[in-house]
py3Dmol code that shows the C-alpha trace and the ligand (Angstrom):
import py3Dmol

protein = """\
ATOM      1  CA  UNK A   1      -6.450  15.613  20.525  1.00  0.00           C
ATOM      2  CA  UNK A   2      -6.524  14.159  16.990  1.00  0.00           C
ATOM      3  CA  UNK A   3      -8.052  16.682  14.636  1.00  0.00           C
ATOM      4  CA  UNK A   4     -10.349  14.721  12.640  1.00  0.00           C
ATOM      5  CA  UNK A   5     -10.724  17.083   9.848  1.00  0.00           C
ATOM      6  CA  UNK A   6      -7.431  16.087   8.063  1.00  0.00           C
ATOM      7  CA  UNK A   7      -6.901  13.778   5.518  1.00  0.00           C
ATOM      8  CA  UNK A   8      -4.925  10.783   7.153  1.00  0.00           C
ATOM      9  CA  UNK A   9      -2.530   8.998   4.948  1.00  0.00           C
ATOM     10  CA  UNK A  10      -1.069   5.880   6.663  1.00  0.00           C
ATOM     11  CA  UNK A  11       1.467   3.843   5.350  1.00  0.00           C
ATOM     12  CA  UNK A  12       1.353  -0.198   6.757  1.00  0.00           C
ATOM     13  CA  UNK A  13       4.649  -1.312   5.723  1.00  0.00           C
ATOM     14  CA  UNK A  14       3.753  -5.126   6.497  1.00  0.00           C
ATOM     15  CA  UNK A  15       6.933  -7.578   6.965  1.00  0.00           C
ATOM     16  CA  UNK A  16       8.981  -5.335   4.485  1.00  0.00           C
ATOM     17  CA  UNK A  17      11.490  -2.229   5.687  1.00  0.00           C
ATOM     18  CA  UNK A  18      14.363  -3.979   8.505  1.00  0.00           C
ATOM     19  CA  UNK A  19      16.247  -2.098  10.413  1.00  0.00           C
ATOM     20  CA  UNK A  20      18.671  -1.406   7.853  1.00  0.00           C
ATOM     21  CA  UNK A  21      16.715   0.069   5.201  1.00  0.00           C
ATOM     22  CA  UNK A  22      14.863   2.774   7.239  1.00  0.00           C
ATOM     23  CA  UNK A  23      17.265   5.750   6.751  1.00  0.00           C
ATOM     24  CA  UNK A  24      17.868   5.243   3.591  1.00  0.00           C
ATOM     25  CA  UNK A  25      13.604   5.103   2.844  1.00  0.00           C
ATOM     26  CA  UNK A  26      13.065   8.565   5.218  1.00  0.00           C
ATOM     27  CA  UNK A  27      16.034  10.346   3.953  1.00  0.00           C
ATOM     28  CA  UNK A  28      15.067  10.131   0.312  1.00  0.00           C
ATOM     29  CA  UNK A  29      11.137  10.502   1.238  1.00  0.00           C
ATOM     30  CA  UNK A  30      12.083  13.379   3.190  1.00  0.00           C
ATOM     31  CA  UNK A  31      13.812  15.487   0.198  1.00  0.00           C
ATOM     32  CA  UNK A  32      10.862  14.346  -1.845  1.00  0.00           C
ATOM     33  CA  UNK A  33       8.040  15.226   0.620  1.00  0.00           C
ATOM     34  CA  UNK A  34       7.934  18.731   2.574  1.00  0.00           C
ATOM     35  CA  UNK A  35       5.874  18.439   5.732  1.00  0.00           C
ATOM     36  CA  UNK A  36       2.395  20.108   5.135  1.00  0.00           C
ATOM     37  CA  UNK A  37       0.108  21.213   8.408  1.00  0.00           C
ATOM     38  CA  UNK A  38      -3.653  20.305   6.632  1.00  0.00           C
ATOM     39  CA  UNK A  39      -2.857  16.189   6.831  1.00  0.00           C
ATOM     40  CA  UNK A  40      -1.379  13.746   9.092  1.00  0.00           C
ATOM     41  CA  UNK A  41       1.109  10.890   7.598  1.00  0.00           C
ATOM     42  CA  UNK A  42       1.624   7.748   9.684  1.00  0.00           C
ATOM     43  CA  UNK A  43       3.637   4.890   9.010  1.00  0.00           C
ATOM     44  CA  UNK A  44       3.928   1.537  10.481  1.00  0.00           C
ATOM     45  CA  UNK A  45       7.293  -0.411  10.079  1.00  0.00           C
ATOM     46  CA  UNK A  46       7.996  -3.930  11.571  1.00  0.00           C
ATOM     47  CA  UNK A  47       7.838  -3.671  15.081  1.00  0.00           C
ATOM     48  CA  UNK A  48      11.956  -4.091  14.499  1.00  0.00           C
ATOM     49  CA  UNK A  49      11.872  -1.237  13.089  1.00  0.00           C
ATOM     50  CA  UNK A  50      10.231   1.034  15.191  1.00  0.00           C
ATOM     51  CA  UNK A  51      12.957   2.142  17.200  1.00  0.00           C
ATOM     52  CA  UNK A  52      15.606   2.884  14.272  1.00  0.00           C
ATOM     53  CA  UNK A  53      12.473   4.660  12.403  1.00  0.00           C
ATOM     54  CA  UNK A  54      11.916   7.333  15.488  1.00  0.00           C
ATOM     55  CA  UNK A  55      15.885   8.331  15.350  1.00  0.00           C
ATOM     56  CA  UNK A  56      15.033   8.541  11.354  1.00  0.00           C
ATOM     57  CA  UNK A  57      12.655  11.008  11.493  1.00  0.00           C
ATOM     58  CA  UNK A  58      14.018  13.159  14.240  1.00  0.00           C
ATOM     59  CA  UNK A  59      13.054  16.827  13.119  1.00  0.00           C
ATOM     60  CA  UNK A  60      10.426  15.957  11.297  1.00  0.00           C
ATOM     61  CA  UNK A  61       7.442  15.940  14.141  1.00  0.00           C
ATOM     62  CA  UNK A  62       4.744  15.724  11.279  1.00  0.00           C
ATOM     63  CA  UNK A  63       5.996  12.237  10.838  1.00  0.00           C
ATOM     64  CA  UNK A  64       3.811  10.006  12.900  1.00  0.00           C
ATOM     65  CA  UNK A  65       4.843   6.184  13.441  1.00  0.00           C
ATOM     66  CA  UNK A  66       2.570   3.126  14.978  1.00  0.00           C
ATOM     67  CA  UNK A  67       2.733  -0.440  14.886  1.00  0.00           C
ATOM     68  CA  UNK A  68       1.013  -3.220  13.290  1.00  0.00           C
ATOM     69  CA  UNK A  69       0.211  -5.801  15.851  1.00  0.00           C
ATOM     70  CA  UNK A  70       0.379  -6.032  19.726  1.00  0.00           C
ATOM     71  CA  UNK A  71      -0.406  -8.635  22.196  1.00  0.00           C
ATOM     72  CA  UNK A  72      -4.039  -8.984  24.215  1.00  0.00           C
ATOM     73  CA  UNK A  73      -1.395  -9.253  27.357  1.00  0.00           C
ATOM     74  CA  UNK A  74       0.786  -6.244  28.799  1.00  0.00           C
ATOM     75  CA  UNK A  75       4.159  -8.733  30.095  1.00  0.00           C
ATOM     76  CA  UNK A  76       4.313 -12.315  30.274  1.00  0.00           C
ATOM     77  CA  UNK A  77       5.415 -14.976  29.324  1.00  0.00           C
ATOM     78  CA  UNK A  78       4.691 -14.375  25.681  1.00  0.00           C
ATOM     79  CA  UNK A  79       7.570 -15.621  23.273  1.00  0.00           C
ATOM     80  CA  UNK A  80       7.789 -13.614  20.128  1.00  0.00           C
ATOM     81  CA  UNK A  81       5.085 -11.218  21.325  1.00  0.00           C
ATOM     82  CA  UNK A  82       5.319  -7.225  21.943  1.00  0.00           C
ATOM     83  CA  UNK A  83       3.011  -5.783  24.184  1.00  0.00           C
ATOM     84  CA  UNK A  84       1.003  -2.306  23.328  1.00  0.00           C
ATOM     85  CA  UNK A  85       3.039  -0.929  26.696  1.00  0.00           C
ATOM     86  CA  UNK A  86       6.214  -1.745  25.503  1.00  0.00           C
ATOM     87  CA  UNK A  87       5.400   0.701  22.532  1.00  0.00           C
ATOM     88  CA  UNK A  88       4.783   2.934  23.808  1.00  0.00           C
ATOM     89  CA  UNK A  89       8.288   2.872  25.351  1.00  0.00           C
ATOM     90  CA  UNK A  90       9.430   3.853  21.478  1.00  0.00           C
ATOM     91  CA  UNK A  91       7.256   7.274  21.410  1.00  0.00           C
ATOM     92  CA  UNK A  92       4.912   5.571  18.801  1.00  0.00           C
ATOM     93  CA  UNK A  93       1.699   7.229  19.093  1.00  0.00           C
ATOM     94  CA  UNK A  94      -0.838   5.080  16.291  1.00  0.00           C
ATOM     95  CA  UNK A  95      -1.298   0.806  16.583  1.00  0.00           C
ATOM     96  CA  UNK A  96      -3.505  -1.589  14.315  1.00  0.00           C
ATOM     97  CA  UNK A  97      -5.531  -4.324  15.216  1.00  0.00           C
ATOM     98  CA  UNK A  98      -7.252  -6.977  13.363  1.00  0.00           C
ATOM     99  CA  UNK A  99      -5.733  -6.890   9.755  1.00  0.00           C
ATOM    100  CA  UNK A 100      -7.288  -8.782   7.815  1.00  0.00           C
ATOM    101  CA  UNK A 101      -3.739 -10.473   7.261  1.00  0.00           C
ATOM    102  CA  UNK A 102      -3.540 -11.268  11.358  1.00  0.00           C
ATOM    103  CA  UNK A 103      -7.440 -12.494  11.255  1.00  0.00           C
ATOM    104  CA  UNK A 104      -6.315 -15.031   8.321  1.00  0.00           C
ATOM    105  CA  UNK A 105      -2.801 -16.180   9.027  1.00  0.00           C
ATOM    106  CA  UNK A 106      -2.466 -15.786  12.975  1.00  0.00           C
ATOM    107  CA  UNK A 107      -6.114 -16.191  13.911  1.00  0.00           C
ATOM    108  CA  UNK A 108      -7.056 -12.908  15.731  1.00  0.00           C
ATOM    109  CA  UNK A 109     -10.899 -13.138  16.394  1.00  0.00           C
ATOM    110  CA  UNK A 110     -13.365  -9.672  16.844  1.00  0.00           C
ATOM    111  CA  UNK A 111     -12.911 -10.406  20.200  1.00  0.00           C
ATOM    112  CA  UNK A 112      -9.556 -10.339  20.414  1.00  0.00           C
ATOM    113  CA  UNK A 113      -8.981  -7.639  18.284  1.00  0.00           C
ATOM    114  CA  UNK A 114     -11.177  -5.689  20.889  1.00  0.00           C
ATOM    115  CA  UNK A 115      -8.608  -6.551  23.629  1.00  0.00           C
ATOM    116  CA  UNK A 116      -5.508  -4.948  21.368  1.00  0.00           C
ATOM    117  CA  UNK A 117      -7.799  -1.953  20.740  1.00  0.00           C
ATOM    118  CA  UNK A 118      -8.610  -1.782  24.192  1.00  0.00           C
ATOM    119  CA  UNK A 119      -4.366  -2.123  25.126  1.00  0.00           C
ATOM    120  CA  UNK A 120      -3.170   0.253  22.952  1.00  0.00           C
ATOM    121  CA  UNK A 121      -5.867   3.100  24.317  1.00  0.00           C
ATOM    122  CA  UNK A 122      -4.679   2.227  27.798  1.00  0.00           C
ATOM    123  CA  UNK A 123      -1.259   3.006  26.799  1.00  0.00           C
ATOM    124  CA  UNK A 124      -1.737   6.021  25.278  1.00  0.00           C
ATOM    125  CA  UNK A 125      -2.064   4.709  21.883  1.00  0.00           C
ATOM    126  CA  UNK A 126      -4.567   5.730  19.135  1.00  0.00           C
ATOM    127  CA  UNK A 127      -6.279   2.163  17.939  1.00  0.00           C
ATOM    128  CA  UNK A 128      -7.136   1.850  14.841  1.00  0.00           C
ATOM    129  CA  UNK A 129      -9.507  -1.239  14.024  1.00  0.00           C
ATOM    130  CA  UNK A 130      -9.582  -2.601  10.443  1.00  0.00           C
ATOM    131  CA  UNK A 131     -12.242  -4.265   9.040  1.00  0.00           C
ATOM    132  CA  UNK A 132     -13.233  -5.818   5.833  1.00  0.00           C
ATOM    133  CA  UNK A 133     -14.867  -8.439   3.653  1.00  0.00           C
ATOM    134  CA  UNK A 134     -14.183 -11.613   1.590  1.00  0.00           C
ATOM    135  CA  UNK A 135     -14.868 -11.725  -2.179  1.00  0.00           C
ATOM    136  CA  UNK A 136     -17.120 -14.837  -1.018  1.00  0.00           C
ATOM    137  CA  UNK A 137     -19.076 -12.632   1.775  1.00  0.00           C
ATOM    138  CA  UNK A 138     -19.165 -10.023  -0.650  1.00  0.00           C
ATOM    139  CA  UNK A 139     -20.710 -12.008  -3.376  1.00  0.00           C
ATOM    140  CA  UNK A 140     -23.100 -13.479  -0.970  1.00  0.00           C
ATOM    141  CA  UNK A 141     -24.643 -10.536  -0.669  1.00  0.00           C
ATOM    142  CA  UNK A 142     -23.170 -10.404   3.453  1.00  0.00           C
ATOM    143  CA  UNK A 143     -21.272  -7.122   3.587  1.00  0.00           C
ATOM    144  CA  UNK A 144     -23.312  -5.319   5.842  1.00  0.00           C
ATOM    145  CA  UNK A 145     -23.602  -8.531   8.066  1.00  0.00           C
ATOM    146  CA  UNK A 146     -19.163  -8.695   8.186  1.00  0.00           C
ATOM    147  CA  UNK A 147     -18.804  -5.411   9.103  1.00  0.00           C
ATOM    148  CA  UNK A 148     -21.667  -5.582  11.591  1.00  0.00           C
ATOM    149  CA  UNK A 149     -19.992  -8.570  13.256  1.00  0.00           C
ATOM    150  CA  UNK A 150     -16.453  -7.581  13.130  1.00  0.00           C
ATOM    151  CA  UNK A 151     -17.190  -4.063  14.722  1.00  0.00           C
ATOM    152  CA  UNK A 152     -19.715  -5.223  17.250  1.00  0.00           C
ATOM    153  CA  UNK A 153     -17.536  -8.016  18.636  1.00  0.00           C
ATOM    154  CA  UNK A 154     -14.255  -5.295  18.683  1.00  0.00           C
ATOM    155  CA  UNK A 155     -16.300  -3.278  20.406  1.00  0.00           C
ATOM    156  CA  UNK A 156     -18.272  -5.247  22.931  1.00  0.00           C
ATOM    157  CA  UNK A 157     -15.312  -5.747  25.588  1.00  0.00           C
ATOM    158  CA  UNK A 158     -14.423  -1.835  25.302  1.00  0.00           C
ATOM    159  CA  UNK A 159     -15.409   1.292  27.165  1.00  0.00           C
ATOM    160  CA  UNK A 160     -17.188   4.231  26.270  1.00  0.00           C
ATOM    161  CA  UNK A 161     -14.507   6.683  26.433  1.00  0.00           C
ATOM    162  CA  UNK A 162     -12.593   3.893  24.142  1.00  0.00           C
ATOM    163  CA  UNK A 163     -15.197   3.435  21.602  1.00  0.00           C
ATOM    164  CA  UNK A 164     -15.365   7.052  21.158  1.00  0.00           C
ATOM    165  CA  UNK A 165     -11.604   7.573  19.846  1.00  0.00           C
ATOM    166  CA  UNK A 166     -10.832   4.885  17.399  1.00  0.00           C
ATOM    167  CA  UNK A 167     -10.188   4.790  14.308  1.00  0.00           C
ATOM    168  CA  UNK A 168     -11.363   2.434  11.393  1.00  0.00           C
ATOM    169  CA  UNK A 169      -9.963   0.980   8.298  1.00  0.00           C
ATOM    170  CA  UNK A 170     -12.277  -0.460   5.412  1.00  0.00           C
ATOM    171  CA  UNK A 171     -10.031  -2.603   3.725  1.00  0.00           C
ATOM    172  CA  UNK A 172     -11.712  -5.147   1.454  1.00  0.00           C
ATOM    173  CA  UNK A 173      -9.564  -8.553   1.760  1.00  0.00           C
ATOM    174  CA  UNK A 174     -10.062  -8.747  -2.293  1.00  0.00           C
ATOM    175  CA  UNK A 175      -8.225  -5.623  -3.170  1.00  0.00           C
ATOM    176  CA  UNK A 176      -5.473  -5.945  -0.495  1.00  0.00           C
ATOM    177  CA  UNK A 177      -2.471  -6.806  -2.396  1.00  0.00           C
ATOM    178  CA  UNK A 178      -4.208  -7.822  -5.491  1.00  0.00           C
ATOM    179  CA  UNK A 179      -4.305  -4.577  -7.689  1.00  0.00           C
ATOM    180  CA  UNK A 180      -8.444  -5.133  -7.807  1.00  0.00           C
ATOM    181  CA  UNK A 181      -9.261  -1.456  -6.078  1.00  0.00           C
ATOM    182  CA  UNK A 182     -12.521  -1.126  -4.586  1.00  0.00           C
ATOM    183  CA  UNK A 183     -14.650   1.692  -6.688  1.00  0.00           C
ATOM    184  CA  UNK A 184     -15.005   5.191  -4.956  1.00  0.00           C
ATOM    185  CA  UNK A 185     -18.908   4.651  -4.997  1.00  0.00           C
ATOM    186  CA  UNK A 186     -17.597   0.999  -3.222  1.00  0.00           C
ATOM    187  CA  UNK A 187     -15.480   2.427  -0.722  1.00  0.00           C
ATOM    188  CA  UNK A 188     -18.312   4.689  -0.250  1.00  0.00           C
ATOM    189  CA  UNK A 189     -20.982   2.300   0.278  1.00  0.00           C
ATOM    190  CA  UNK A 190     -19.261   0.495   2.658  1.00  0.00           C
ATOM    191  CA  UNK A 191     -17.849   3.293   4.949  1.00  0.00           C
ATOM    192  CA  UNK A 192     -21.500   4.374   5.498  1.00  0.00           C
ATOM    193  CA  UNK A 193     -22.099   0.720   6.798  1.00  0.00           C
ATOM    194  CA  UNK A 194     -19.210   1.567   9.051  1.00  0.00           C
ATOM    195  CA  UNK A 195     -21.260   4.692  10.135  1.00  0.00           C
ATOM    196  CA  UNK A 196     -24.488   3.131  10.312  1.00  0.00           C
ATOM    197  CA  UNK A 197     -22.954   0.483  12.871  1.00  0.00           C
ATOM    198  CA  UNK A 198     -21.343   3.190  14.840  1.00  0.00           C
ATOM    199  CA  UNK A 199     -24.319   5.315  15.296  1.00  0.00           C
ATOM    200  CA  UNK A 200     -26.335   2.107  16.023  1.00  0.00           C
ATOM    201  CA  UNK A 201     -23.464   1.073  18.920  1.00  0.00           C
ATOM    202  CA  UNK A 202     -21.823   4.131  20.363  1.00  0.00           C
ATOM    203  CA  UNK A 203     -24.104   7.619  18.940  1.00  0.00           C
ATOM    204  CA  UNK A 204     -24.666   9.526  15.897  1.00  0.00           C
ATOM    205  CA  UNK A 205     -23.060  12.372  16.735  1.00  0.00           C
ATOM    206  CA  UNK A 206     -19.651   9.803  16.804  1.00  0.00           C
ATOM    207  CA  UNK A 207     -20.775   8.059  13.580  1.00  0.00           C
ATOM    208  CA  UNK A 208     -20.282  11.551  11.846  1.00  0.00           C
ATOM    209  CA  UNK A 209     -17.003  12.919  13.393  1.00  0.00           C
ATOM    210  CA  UNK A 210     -15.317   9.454  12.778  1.00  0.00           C
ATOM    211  CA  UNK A 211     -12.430   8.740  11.124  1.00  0.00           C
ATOM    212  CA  UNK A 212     -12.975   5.813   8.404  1.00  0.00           C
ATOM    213  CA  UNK A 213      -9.710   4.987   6.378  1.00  0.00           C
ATOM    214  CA  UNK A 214      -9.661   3.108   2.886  1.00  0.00           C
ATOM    215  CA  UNK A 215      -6.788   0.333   2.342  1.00  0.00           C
ATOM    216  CA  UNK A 216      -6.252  -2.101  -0.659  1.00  0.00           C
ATOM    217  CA  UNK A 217      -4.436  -1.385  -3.276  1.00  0.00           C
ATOM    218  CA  UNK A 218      -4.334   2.206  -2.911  1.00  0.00           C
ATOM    219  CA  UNK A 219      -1.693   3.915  -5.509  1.00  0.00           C
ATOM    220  CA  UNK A 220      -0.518   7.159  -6.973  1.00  0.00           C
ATOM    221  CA  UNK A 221      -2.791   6.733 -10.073  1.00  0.00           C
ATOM    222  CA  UNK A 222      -5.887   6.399  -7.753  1.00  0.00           C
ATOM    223  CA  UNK A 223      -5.113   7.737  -4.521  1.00  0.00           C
ATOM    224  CA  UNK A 224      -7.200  10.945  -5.833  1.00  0.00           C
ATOM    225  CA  UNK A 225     -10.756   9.554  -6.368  1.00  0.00           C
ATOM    226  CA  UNK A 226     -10.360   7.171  -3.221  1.00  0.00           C
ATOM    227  CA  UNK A 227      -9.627  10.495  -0.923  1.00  0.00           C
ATOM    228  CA  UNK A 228     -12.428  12.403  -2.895  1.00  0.00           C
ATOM    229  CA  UNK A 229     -14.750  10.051  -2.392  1.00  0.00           C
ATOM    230  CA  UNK A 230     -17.833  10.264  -0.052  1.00  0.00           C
ATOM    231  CA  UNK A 231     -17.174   9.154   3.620  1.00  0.00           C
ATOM    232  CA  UNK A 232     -13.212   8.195   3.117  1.00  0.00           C
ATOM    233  CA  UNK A 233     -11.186  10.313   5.013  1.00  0.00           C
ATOM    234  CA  UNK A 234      -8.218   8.652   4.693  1.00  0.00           C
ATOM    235  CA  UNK A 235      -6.351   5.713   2.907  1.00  0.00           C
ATOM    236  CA  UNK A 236      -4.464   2.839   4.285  1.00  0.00           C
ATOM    237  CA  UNK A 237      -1.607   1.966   1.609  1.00  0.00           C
ATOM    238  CA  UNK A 238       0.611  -1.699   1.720  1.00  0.00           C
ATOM    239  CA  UNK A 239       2.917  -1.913  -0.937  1.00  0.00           C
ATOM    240  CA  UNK A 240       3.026   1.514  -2.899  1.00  0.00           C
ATOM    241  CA  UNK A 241       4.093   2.817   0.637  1.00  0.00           C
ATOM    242  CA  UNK A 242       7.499   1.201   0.182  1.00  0.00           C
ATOM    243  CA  UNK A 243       8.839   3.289  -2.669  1.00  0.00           C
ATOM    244  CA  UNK A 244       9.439   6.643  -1.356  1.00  0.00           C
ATOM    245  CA  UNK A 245       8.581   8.909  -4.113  1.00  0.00           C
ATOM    246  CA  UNK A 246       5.225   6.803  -4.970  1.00  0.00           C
ATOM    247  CA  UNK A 247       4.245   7.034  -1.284  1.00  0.00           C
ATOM    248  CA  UNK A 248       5.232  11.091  -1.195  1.00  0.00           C
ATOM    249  CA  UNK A 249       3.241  11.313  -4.346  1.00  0.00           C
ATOM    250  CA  UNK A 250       0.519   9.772  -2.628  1.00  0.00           C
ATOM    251  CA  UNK A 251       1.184  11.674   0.655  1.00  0.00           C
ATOM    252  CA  UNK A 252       1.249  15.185  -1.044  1.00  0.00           C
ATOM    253  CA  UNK A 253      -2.790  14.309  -3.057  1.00  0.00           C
ATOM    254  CA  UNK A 254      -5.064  17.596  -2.558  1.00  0.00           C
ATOM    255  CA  UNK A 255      -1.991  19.515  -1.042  1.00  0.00           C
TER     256      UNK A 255
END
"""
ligand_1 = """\
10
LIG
P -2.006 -2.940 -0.482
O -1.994 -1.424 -0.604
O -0.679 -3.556 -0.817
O -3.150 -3.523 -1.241
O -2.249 -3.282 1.071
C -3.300 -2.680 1.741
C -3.202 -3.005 3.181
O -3.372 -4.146 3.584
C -2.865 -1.922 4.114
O -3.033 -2.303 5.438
"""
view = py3Dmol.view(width=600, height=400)
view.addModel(protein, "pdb")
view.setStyle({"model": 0}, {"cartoon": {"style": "trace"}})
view.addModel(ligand_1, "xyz")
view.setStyle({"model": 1}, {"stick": {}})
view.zoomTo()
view.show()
């Protein structure tokens, strides 16, 4: 069972990281960062990469892997696609779905995102679902309504016993990639949306013991008040997760 005390610090490596530059990355981010039993680290490489990445971190269990993406589908005639079973297969043990990068570019909809969610749980799988707004939703005043919507409709095709062990992301499409970082008091207001719409849909008692990651341009110089602030219990990092001694820097915060 996850312990949902600890800090989580998850590392989303995107489409960077082939096979060929994994052991290099964990060898030098293993001299830099020694394992440490009050957090839990996650990465997720390229789905490529998944396979060369567990051999990389053999003997280093607190190392936790997942992938990015998976298919609604579990086989099938699916070109290009991997499906949340097949994952398994790799002894990956965290998945993502609905970036806001696969909502905008590939088109995943809250309902399909609910699907993947539902897929990785049934193969053993901790889901994650990530949420977040527009700068245009956010400056029309329609936060609350986004994250309403985009839980909700993950949710609705899910079970109970689902709905009760994910995970969630706040990432704020405006300060993904873009060096804008949402405020602590920000990332604050809008994990107790996240909250408020969990208690509403599953139970209170849930909405408290959940975890609710931050991502978006999460770095070494602010990874402090992010993982200080009110509500965040984690932080979702893209690209200061592919230098090895920013992410250990990042990785070793409040050790
Ligand atoms: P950046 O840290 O590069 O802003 O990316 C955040 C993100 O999208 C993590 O999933």
């Amino acid at each position: 069972m996850r312990d949902r005390k600890r800090p989580l610090f998850a590392a989303n490596w995107k489409m960077y990281m082939g096979p060929h530059e994994v052991e290099a990355f964990i060898s030098k981010y293993t001299t830099l960062f020694a394992p440490r039993d009050d957090a839990t680290i996650v990465i997720f490489p390229p789905s490529i990469s998944l396979v060369p990445f567990a051999l990389a971190v053999e003997g280093r269990s607190d190392l936790e892997f997942g992938i990015q993406d998976v298919h609604t589908e579990v086989q099938g005639a699916h070109t290009g696609a991997i499906s949340a079973a097949m994952v398994s297969g790799t002894q990956a043990t965290w998945g993502l779905a609905g970036h806001s990068e696969r909502r905008s570019e590939f088109g995943d909809g809250d309902a399909m995102v609910g699907t993947k969610l539902g897929r990785l749980f049934d193969a053993g799988i901790q889901p994650i679902l990530c949420v977040g707004e527009t700068i245009e939703e956010r400056e029309a005043g329609r936060l609350f309504n986004v994250l309403e919507r985009q839980i909700r409709g993950a949710l609705e095709p899910l079970s109970e016993d689902v709905r009760r062990e994910l995970v969630y992301a706040y990432e704020p499409v405006w300060a993904i990639g873009t060096g804008h970082t949402a405020t602590p008091s920000d990332a604050s207001e809008a994990h107790a949306i996240v909250r408020e719409v969990v208690a509403a849909i599953v139970d209170e008692e849930n909405a408290k013991a959940v975890t609710i990651l931050y991502g978006g341009s999460v770095k070494p110089e602010n990874i402090k008040e992010l993982i200080t602030a009110a509500g965040v219990d984690g932080v979702l990092v893209g690209g200061a997760s592919l230098d090895p001694a920013s992410w250990a820097v990042i990785c070793d915060c409040g050790r």
